[in-house]
Structure formats: C-alpha cells, structure tokens
N, C-alpha and C positions, 0 to 999 in steps of 0.2 A: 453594420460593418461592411467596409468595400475592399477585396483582396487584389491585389494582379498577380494573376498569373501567367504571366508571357516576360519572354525576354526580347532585347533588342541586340546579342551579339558584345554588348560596348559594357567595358568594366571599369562603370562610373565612378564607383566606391573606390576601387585601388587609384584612379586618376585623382580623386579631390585628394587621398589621402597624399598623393606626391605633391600635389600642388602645395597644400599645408604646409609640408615640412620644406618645401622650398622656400616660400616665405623665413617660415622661422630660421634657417640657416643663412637668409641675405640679411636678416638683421642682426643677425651672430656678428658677425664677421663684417659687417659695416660701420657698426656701429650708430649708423642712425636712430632717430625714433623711431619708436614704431607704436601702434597701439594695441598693446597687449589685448584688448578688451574683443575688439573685431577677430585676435585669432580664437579667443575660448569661447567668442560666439559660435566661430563656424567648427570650434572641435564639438563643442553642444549638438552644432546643426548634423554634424556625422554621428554621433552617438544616437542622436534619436532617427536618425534614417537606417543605422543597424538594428535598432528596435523593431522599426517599423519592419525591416527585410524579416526580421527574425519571428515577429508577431502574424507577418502573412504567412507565413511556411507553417510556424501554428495550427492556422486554420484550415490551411490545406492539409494538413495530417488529420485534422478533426475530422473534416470535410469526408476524404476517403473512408473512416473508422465509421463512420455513421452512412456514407453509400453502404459500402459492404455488409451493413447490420440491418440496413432496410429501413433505416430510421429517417432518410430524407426521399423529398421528392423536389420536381423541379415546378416552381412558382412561372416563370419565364424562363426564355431565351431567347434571345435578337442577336445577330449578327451582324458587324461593321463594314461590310468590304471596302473598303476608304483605308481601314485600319488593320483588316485580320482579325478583329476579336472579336467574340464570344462575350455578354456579359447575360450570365447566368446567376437569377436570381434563388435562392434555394428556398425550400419551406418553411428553416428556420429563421427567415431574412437575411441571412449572410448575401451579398452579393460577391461573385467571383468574377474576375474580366482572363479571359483564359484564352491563348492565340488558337488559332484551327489548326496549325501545327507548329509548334513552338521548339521543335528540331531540338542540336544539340545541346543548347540552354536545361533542354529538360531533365536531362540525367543528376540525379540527384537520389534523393532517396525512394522505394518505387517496391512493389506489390509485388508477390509469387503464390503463387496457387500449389498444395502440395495435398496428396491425397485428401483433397475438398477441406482443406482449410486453408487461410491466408494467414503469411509472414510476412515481416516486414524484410526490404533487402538493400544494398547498401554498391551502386554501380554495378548492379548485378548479380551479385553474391547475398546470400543470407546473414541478416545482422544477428550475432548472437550475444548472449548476456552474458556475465561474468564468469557461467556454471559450463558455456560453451551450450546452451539448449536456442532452439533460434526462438527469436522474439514474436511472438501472436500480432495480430492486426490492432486485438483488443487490448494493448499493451504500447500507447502512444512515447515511440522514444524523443527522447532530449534533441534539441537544436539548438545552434545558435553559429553567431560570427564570433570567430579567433580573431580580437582587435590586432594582434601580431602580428599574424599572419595572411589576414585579410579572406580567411580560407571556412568553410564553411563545416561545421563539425557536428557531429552525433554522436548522441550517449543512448545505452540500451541497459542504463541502468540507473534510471534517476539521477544524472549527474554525477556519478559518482567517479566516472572513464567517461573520455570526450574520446571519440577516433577521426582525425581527420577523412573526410573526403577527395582531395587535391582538388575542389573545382572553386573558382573564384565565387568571390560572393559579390554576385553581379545584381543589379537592379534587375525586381520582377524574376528569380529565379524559379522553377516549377518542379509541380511531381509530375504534370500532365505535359504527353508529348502531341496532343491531336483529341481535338473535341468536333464530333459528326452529331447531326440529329435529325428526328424521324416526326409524325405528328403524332407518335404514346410516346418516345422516349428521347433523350441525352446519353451519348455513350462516349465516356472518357478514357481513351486511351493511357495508360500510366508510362514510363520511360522503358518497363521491361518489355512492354507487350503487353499487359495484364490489359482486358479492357470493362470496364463497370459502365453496366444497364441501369438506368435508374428513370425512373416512370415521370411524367409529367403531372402536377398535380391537377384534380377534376376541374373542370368549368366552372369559374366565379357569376355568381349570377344570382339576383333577385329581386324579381318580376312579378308587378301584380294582375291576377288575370282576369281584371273589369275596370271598368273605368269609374265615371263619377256612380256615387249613391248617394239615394235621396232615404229621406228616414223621417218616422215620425217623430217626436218628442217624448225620448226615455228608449227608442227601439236601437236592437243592437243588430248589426248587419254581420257578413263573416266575406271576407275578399279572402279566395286561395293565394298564394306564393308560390310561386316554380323558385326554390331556392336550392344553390349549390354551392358548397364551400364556404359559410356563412359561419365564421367564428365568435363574433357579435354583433348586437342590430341597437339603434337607437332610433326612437318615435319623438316626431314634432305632431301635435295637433291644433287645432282650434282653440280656442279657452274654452271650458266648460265641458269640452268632448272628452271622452276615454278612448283608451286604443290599446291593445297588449297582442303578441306576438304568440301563437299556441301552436306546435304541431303544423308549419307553415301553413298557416290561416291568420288573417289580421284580422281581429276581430275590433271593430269598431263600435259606440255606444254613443247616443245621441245625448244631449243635455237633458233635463226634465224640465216640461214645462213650466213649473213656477219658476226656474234660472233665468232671470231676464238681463242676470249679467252676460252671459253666455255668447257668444257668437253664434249665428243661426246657418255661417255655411264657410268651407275655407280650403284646407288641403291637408289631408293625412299627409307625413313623410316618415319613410323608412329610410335610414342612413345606414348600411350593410357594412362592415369590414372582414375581409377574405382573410386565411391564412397567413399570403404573404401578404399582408397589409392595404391591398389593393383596398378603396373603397366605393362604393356607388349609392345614389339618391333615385328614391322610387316612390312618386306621388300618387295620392288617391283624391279625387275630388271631394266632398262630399258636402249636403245640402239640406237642411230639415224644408222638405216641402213633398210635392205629387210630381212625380215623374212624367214628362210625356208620352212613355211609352217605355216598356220594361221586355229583355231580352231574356228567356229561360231556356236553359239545353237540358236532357234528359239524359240520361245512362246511355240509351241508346241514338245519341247524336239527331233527333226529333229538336228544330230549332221552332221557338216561338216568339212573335213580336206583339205583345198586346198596345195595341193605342189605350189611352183616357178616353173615354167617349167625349166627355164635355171637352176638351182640350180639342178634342179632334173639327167641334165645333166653334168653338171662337177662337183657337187660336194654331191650329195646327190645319188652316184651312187648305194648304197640297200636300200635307200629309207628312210622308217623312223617305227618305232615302234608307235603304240597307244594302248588304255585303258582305263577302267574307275575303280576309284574306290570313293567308301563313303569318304564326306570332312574328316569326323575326323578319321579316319584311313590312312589319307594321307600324304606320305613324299616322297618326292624328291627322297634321298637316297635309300627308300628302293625301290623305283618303278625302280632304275638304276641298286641294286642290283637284281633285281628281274630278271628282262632283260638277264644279264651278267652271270645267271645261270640256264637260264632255256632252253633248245635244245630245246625245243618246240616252239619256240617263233621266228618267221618268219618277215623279216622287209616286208613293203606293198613300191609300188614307188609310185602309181597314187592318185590322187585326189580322197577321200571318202567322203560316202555319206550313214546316216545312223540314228539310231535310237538309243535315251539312252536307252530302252524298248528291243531293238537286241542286243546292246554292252553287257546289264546286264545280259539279259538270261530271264528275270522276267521284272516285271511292278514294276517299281522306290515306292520304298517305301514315304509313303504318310509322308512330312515333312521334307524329306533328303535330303540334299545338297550333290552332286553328283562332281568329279573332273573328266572331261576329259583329258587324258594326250596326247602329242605328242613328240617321243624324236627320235633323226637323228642318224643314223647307222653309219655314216660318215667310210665307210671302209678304211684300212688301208692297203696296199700290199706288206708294209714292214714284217707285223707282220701275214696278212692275215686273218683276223678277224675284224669285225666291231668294231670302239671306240666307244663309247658312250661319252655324253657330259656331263658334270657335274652339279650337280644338279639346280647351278645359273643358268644354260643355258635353263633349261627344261621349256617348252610351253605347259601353259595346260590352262585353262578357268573352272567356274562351272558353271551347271546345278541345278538350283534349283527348287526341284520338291513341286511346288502349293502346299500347305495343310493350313489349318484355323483349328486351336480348339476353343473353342465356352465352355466355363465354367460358370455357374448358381449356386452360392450359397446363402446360408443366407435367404431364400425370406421370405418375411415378409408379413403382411394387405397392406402395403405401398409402396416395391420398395424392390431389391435384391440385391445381390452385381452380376458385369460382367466381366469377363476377354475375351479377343478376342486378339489371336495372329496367324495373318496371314504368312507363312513361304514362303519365296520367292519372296516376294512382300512386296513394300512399302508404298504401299496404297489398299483402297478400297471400292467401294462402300456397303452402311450399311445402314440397317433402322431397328427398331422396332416397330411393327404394330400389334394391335390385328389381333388372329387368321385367323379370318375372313374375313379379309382384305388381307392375302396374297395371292400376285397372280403370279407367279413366270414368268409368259409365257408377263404380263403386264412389268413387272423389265426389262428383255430384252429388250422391244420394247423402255423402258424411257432410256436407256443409250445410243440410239443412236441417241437421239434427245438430243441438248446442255440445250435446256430450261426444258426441262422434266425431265435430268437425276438426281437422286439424288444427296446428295454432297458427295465428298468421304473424306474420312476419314485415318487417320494414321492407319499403319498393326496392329499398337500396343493398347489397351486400357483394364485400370484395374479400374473400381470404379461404382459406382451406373448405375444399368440398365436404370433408368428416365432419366442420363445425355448423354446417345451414342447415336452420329449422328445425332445432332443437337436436342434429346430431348423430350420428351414423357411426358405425365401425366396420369400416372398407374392406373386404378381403383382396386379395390380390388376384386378376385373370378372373374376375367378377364383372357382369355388365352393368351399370346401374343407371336409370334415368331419373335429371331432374326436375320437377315438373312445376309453373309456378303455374296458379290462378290469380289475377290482379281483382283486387275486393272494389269494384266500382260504388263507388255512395250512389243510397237510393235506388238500388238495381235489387231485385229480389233475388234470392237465394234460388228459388225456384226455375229463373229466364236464363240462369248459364247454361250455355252446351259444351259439348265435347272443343267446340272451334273455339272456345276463349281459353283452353287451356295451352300453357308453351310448354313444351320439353325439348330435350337434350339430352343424347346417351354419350354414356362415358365409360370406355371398357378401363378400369384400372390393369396395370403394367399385370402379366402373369411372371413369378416366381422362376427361372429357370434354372437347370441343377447345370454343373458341367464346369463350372468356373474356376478360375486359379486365386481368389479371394483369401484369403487366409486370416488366421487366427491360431495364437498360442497361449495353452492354459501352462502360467506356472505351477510353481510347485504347490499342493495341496497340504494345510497346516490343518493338524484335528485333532482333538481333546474324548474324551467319553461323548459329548453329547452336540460338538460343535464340529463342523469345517469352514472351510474357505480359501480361496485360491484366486487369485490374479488374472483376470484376461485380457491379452493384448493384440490389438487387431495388426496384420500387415500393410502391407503396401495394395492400394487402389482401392481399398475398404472404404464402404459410402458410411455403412452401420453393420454392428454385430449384435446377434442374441444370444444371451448366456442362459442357463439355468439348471441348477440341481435338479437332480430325481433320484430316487428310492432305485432300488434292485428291481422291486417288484413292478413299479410305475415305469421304469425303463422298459424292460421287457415284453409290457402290455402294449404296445407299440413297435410294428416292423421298423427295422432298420431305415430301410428307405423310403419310410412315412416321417422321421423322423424331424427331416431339417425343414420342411414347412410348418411340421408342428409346431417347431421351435421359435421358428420365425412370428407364428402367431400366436405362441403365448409366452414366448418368453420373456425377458427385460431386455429393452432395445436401448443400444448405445451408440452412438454418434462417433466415429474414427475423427480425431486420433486418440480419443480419450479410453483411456483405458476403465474397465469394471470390475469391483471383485464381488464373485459368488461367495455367500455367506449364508448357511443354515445353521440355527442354533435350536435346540430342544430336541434332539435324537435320541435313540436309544441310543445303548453303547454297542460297539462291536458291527455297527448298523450299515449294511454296505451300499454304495451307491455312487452314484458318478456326477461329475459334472459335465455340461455337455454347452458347443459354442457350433456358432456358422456364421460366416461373414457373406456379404451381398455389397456389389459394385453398384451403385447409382441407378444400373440401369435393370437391375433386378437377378441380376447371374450370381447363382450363392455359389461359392467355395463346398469344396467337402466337410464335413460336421466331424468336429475334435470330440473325443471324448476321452473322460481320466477319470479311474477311480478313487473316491472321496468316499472312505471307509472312515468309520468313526473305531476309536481304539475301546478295547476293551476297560474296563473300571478297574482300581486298583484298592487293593483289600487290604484293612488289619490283619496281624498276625496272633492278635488276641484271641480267644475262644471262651466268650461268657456264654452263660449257659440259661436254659428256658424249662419251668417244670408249672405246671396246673398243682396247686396246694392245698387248693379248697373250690370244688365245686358243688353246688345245691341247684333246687330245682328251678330257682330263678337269677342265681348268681355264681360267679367265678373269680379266682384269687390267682394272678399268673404272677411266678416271683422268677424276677431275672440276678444273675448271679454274673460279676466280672473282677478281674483287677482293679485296681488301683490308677490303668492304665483309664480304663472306660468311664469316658465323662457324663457320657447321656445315653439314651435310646431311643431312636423312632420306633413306630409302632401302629398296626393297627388289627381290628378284632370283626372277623365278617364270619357271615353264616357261609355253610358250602356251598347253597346257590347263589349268595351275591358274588362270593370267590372265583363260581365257575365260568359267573355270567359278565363279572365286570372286563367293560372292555378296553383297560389299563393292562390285565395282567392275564382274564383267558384262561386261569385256573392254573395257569404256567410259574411254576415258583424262580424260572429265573429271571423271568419279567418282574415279578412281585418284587425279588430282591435289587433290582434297577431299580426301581421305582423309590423304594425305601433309600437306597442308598444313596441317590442323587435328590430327596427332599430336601428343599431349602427352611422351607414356613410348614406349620399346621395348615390339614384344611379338611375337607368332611373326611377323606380318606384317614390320613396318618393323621397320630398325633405324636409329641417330643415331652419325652419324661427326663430330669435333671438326675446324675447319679450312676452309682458302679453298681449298688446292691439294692435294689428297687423291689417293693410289690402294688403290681397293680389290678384295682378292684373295676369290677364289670358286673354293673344290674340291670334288672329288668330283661334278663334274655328271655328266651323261648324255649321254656320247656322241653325236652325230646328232640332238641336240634341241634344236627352239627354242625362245629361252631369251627373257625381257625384264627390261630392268634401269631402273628408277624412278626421280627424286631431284626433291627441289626441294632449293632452298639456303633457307638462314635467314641474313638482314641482320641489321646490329647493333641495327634498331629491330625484330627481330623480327618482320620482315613474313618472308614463302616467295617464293620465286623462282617463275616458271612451270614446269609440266614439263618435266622433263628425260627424254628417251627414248634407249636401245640395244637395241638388237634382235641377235643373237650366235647362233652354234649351235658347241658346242662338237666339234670335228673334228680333223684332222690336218693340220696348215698345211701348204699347196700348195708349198711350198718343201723339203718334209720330207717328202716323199713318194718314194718310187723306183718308179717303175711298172713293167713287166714289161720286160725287151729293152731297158731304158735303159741308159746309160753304166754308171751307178751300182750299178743291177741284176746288171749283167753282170761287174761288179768284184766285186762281195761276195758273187756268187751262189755258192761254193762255203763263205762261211759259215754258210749259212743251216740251219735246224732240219731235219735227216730222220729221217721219221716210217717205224720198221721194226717187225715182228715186230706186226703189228695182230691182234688175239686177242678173241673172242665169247665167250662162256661165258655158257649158262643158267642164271638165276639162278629155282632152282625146279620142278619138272615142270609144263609147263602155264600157266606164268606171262605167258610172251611175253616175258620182260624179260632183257635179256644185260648182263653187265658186261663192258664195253670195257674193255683194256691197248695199248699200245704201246712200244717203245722209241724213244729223242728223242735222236740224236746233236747237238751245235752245234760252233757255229765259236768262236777265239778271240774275235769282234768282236761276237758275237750276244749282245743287254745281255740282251734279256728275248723271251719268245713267248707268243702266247697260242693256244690249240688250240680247235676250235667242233668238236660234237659231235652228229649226231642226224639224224632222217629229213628233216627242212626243209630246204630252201634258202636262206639268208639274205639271197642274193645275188640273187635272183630279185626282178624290178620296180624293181630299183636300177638308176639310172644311171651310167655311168662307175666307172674300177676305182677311186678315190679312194674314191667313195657306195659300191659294195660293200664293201670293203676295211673302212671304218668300221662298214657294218651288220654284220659278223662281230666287231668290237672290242665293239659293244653289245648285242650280242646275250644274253639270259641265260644260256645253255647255253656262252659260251664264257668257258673257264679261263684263267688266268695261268700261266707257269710258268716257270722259266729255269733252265740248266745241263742237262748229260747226266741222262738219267734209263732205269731199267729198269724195266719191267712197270710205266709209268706209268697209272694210273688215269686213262680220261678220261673214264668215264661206266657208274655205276651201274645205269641205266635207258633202257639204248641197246636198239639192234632187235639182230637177228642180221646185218644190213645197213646203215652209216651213212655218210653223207655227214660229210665230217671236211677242212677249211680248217686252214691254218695262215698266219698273219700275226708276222712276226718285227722289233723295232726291233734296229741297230746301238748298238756304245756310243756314237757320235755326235749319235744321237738319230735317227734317220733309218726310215720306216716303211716296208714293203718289201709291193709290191701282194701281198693275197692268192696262196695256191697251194693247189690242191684235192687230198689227197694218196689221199683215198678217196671213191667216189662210192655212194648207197644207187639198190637191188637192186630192184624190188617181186619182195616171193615169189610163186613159181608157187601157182596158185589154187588150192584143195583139189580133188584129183578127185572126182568123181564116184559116190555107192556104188551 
C-alpha cells in the first residue's frame, strides 16, 4: 500500500467538484447534447479519489496507533530534494510519501500526551466520545469526506456522530506536520507538537562466509551465514546435491557416488527476503573433487593454508597467492584484479601458517569480519605468466573477530531497556547480577562444570533488562552489571580469560520520597469477611501500588519504610487506569487498611494514602437451640441438639482439647471457633453439616479419659447462624456402670471374673533384653469381654480414685482386648523378664469391674561388680 502524506496548498477536490457542476448547468439551460455518460464517469472518477483521500488518512491513523504501541519499525527512508518528500517505507510494508514539513495542510486530526498516555485530538482540542471521556490512541476514530460539503469529518464513536473539522478535503491531507531523521531513528512530528521516535529496522543481510567447497561423494560441508533480518530463505542447488538452512549454517551434502545422474559441481543459492520484502541472492560454489589448497582459522584467529602436495607438484607449479582483506570491502574480482597488477606480489608454494594479527599488520579491529583469501598462480608456458582463476574459483573462508556491544538505555525506578549483540558468534553465555555479586574469576570456573555453567543465550537480544538470560527482579537505586561471554566453537572451556568477558554496569533509577504524586482511595465496601476499595491515581502519575494489609502486618513495619515497601511488593498499575483492592476470606470484625503511593516517571513517589478496611462484624440468629451430651461411654458419645422450627440445619465439629488448643484456625479461642462455624460454606475434615431442628449426633471410637469439645451453631431459615453452642464431655465409664472393689456387685460376680495363670517370659534373642509374655485366661460364664495391660509402667500411678485408674489402663496403649478362655495367650512381644500386668473385665450386662493387678514388675538386681 502507498499513502501521501503531503499536501500541495491547492483544493483540487472542491475545484473539479465546481468544474462538474458547471458542466451540468451549461447543458441545463442550453439545451444542447451532452453526454451524460463522460459526466457519471468523472462523478465515478471523484468518488473514488474521496475513497482514496479517505483510505490514506486510514492508514495514517493506523500508522501512528501502531508507532505509539511499538509495533512498527522503519524498513527505509530516502528523501527527494527535487520534491520535499520523505518516502518512508514501514515494517509492515505500508509505504508513506510524507513532506519534511508539510506546514498548514497538516492540521487535522493530531496526538496529545496526558499524564503518559495518548489521546486523540481534534485542531487542538481533545476528541471526546459521546459519554464526553476523551478518546485513547488505542481507539481509531471515524474519518471520512462530507460529499456536501467537501469538508473533512470525524467520528469518535464508530459512526454513529460525524463532527466536522472546517478544513477542506484537499489532496494528500496529513496528520504529520515535519519528518527529521537520524542513522537509529525517524521522528514524526504530529500537527500538535506531539513528536513519535520510531527506530529503524536492523540490517538486512545474508552473507556466506567461504567460498567454493570441494567435497567428496556423500560428504556434507557446513558454510556459516552472517544473517540479519531474514524472514524467509529459499535454496537452488545442483541436482543430486542437498542443502538446508540450520541455525545460520548452510549445510550442504554431496551426491553419493553411485548417482551418476547427479551433477558433479555448480552453485549453491540462497534467495533471502527481509521484513520489508527487500530481497537478495547469496552463491556458494561447490565441486565433488581435491581442493588445491584449503584455508582453516581457529578460535584463536591462527590462519592456515595447506597446499596438496601432489597438486603443488604438477600442477600448482608457483604456488598460489593469499591475503586478507575487511568482509565488506571484499570482492572476488577486485582481489584478482589486484593480483594481475601488482609486480609486488610474489606467489608462496608451501604450506602456511600464521596469524590474522601478522597477515593485517595490526590487531583485527574489534567486530570485523575479516576474509582470508587463497588464489592459484597456475603458470602458463605458453604465455609465461601466471593465469589466475576466476573469481567462481577463488578459496577463501572468514575470520570473525569476537566483539559484544552491551547498550543501556531508558532506565527507569523499575527496569531499562538492553541491547547485546555479540559479533562472531552465535551464542553466549550472559547473566545480570548486582554489582556485588560479580565475580569474573568465579564465571570461568562455572562454565566448565555442565551443572554450574550458566545457560547461554542467543548473540542477539533487544528488550527489557529484567528479561536477559533467564531474568532478574531489579530493585530500584541497585547497581547491576551485565556481563556476556561469547561461546566461540571449538575454543575450550578451559582457554577463556577474564579479557573475553564484556560488561556494563547499570545503576537503576533510586526511589525518591518528597513528591506531589498523588492518589485516592475511595470509599471502602466490606461484608464479614471481604473488602475492597477503588484507587485512583492523579495528575503526573507514571504508576501506583496498591495493597491491603492486616492491623498486625501494617504495624510490623515503620511508617517511613513503608512506601518502598510498597512499591516493591505491592500490585503495580499503569496511570491512568484506575485499580481496586480486594481481599476476600477474613475474619469478621478483622481490622486493617488499604494502603497506595503514586511515582512520576522519573521515580519521586508522592506521600502513601492510607484508609481503614475493617471488615464488619457477623450477624446472628435470634434463635437459641440448645446442646446437652445424653450418652457418654468409654469409647463413645450422644450429643442431642434441640431448636425451633425455625432451625434448618447445624454445623458442627467434635475435637480433643489438644487439637482445640492447638489448631491454628481457632487457638483454643471460642470466638474464632464461632467464625469459623458460622461463615462455613461446605464440609471438610474440620466441620461437618447435620440436616434438622431436633438432631442426635453419635461419635465413636473416641479416647478414652480424654477431653473432648463439641461445637455447633444452628442455621435459620433466613440463613443467619445461631450463637455457639458449647459441650465439653470426656469419654469414661458411667458412674453407674462401675463395680468398684468389695461392692455388692463385685462380690456377686467376683468368681466370674478373668484369671490370669501360667505367666511365662522367654527371651526373645541373646542380649536383647526383650521377653515375650504368655499367659493362660480362665473366664466366667457372665464375663462379656477383658482387656489385659502389659509392661514395666504403672498406669495407675498419679490417677485418682479406682474409676480414674480403672479407665487409665482401658486407655492405655499397651493394653489389649480380648475375650473367652485362652491358652499361652500372647500379651506382649516386648515385655521385660518382669511386668506389671492389670486386668479389667466388663459383665454381659455391661457393667466394668474396678481394676485387679495380677502381676507386679521386679527391678533386677544391678549387675555386680567385676
């Protein structure tokens, strides 16, 4: 697509359009013929040239929306002095033809800069939309010509309202009042003043760096590429040859010998197209034969030319010419011409060996791509003069000599812009580390360890310093430097020194307090367990950070440490957009603040807002159901909850008083417990939800002798929670259910109770210490179940009354279950040679009968003495 953007003063459109109608009203009023057909050609012919006006201005709005967003670069730019224009090709291929100062013509519609953001604006003034809010950059309005009135018009609302401009709609109308340029950059003047920087796109180029190769049959070669800006490539070869494009390397492959179809020698091509469509052709010789002589460089710029011996004998009889010169000053032709006129210039026969640093005279300029050449004297005896070969023929390879530039702009409180382009090399390793972290002699020693070495990196990179080489998080008024090593092929790990690494320090912007930045938090909206509040930055605000904190979180932090804090962890937003703070999942009643600072561009924060963000208290039924333990035993409990009519459900949950004390939900704290319960949405290991007004709920397998607590609130039908509801419980052996020693009860059933005979030790091991206990276990008809406790402790010791002992052997770990007669009963794998041994036995009535100790432990006598 080709735009103009220039005008020429002259308002060609309103001229044809009088011309038209002049026409038409001389053959009004004359009467003659006329040929209708020649006028609705040339109304046709004005319709599509308002198109056209209308369609260029189009792209000029695109044009600036995609400058401003970073999304275009400049392909070219040539300048006419004959003409005044500018035609400026863009990255997308758009071409613009744009005057160097295109004067009053330009005022039209035109760019405003408002606290770091762009509007669109309208002969100066801000275009605004139908709500009256001005219109963003990113928000392309309406254009077009008023065939009426010949007058040029804007909509900022998708069509929907035209507003005139009053400026004619002249051929070539503009946004742009004056285009300057630099060798990085294009900068476009808008009609306001506005002016947009926009970079030039990199260096189109690719370039192979050797000439012919020779190869044997089936062998594949590898030619490097110096390529830039290479959007696509297309290969011509030989027939029978291979060739593919890898990681700029042309990798070529020879035919195999039985292909007798094949061509035996011809010319690689690479057919390159650039971004903006440029294209270029890049040949490689190549030839299944023996080389006369082959040129090899080394990592360390050591150049070698080996002859053929036999070649150097019949047929290479003065040998051969070499040299070096700079890639881009090198051509074939002139290096032959050069040769063929210069008496000085001596052919060599033998094998060299030598230095691009000796060949040049000087020390290889830093970033220079260097061309060794080799070319055959091939004497003649006819003519007696060496021939020279032509320039397909000539053998030469480059030398590319190491350099990194290392460029730091833009830096900001936050992060900078980086460019790093390493020359010669296609990778390398790269970090950014504060200052103080670097250790150049430590870098060496990590890259020849696989697991230590850094990760390397492409030669190439252009964008934020936080994102190279896997990534940094910048502090502000921090030093940092960035350090590349370029990974030379075939250069050992081992031969880098300190001098092949490049850096560059970069202090990022520091933080300054003092500023008139602003920020306002509205008003704070908050429920039991949510807030959230509005923040809106003021005027000259580049970005604000927002973020909630607790009472307690606030606090723990001075005041005037505060707005750095903030800056570095809080959520960061871009002016003019506004942010709102939002915490959900609080307690109720929960206090705490939200807290903002704004910072100008250049790093000066405002003073820090801060607003309390208390969360509201919970709100409660008026119900009152009630909570009572109904049946406790020694290993279960019956909690019955009691409510209206009103009460739909209950949560609930049932913990020992050490998980109560200890869990760190509630902290042993019953008004936490009753948050907790009140705002559960779902069951989960904690609560669980019972359906119902008049509920009992059963609970097994507790723990013996432990106190227990049982939770609930109720749920009305409007869904409000009841206040706590508390039980406190320890699961035991009801006082009713007990037969203590010498009681009626006791003394009735005591001959059915468990005896414990034949009690048997056995060493389990020599040396062990450890015995396994046996017993035999007579019972009565009446004796439902017993349990037996086993071991050197006393269980029974520190407990009060025979009930509290009696249950501390029930709960005890070491004590078993068991019921019915038993023989050589097992009661302990890992007893002493001496144990203390309880038996507690219930009736089938249910009835628990006080402990009886049937064996007591021994201490052994103490080793004697040797």
């Amino acid at each position: 697509m080709k735009t103009n953007l220039w005008t020429d003063g002259k308002n060609r459109t309103g001229k044809l359009l009088c011309a038209l109608c002049a026409v038409a009203l001389s053959a009004a009023f004359t009467g003659c013929e006329y040929d209708d057909a020649d006028i609705n050609n040339r109304m046709d012919q004005l319709e599509k040239r308002v198109t056209e006006l209308e369609k260029d201005m189009k792209t000029q709005i695109e044009a600036v929306q995609q400058m401003l967003d970073g999304k275009l670069t400049i392909a070219s730019c040539t300048y006419d002095k004959a003409t005044g224009l500018y035609t400026v090709v863009l990255s997308n291929g758009d071409v613009l033809t744009v005057a160097a100062a295109a004067g009053e013509g330009a005022s039209l519609v035109g760019v405003a800069e408002e606290d770091g953001a762009y509007y669109w604006t309208l002969n100066g003034e801000p275009l605004k939309d139908a709500a009256g809010n001005k219109l963003p950059v990113a928000v392309a309005p309406g254009i077009r010509v008023n065939t009426a009135t010949n007058e040029w018009e804007v909509s900022p609302d998708g069509g929907k309202t035209w507003l005139g401009t009053g400026i004619t709609a002249e051929e070539g109308a503009s946004l742009f009042a004056k285009v300057e340029e630099d060798e990085g950059f294009v900068y476009f003047t808008l009609s306001d003043g506005t002016r947009l920087k926009v970079a030039r796109s990199t260096d189109f180029r690719c370039t192979p760096l050797a000439g012919k190769q020779y190869f044997t049959a089936g062998q594949t070669r590898t030619v490097k590429l110096d390529m830039s800006d290479v959007k696509k490539s297309t290969i011509t070869k030989p027939d029978g040859w291979k060739a593919v494009i890898e990681n700029s390397e042309l990798k070529i492959t020879a035919p195999a010998a039985e292909n007798s179809y094949a061509e035996t020698g011809g010319k690689v091509a690479v057919v390159a197209v650039a971004s903006n469509g440029q294209s270029s052709i890049s040949e490689v010789g190549v030839k299944i034969g023996t080389p006369p002589h082959e040129i090899t460089i080394d990592a360390d710029l050591n150049v070698t030319i080996t002859i053929d011996s036999k070649l150097a004998q019949e047929w290479l009889y003065e040998g051969y010419y070499y040299g070096v010169r700079k890639l881009s000053e090198f051509s074939p032709e002139q290096v032959l011409e050069y040769i063929r006129n210069d008496d000085r210039t001596r052919p060599i026969k033998k094998t060299t060996t030598t230095t691009l640093e000796a060949m040049l005279g000087a020390k290889p300029e830093q970033g220079v791509s260097y061309v060794v050449y080799a070319v055959d004297s091939n004497y003649d005896d006819s003519v007696g003069a060496a021939v020279l070969d032509s320039p397909e023929e000539m053998l030469y390879t480059v030398a590319q000599s190491i350099y990194t530039k290392i460029e730091i702009t833009d830096v900001t409180y936050e992060n900078a812009k980086l460019s790093v382009e390493a020359m010669g090399v296609s990778e390398c390793w790269a970090q950014v580390v504060p200052a103080a972290d670097y250790n150049p002699s430590q870098i060496l020693e990590d890259i020849q360890d696989s697991f230590w070495a850094p990760a390397k990196v492409s030669a190439k990179y252009s964008g934020w310093l936080s994102g190279y080489a896997g990534g940094i998080k910048l502090q502000a008024g921090r030093e940092y430097i960035v350090w590349v090593l370029p990974v030379v092929p075939g250069k050992r790990t081992s031969s880098y020194t300190e001098e092949n690494i490049y850096t560059q320090k970069v202090t990022i912007t520091d933080i300054t307090m003092g500023g008139d930045a602003s920020v306002e938090i509205g008003e704070v909206t908050s429920s039991a367990t949510d807030i959230s509040a509005t923040v809106t930055p003021g005027t000259g605000v580049y970005k604000f950070y927002s973020a909630y904190k607790t009472e307690a979180e606030y606090l723990a932090t001075r005041d005037e440490e505060w707005p750095k804090q903030l800056i570095a962890s809080g959520t960061a937003t871009a002016a003019p957009n506004t942010f709102t703070v939002a915490k959900s999942g609080l307690k109720p009643e929960a206090k705490g603040y939200i807290l903002s600072v704004a910072v100008t561009k250049e790093g000066k924060a405002g003073p820090m807002v801060k607003k309390n963000a208390d969360t509201k208290a919970l709100a409660f039924s008026a119900e009152t159901p009630r909570a009572e333990a109904v049946e406790v035993t020694l290993k279960s409990a019956k909690i019955k909850l009691t409510g209206s009519d009103n009460i739909v459900s209950y949560r609930y949950m049932n913990q020992t008083h050490d998980s109560w004390i200890n869990g760190f939900l509630w902290k042993g704290d019953e008004k936490a417990t009753e948050n907790e319960l009140a705002l559960a949405t779902e069951e989960s290991y904690n609560y669980k939800f019972i359906d119902g007004s008049n509920v009992e709920i059963p609970f097994d397998n507790l723990k013996s002798g432990t106190d227990y607590h049982f939770f609930a609130v109720g749920v009305d039908k409007e869904g409000l929670p009841t206040r706590l509801l508390r039980v406190d419980y320890t699961p035991t052996v009801p006082s009713d259910k007990f037969a203590k020693k010498d009681s009626e009860l006791w003394t009735a059933n005591y001959a059915q109770r468990p005896q414990v005979t034949n009690i048997t030790t056995t060493p389990k091991g020599s040396g062990t210490g450890f015995h396994t206990v046996t017993a035999d276990v007579a019972v009565g008809e009446k004796c439902a179940a017993y349990w037996i406790y086993t071991g050197v402790d006393d269980p029974t010791i520190g407990k009060l009354g025979a009930l509290n002992k009696t249950v501390s052997i029930l709960s005890n770990s070491s004590t078993k279950p068991f019921n019915g007669n038993q023989t050589a009963l097992l009661l302990s794998e890992w007893g002493s040679a001496s144990n203390n041994i309880f038996v507690v036995w219930q009736d089938t009535d249910g009835n628990y009968y006080e402990y009886e100790q049937v064996a007591k432990y021994v201490e052994p006598d103490p080793k004697p003495a040797e």
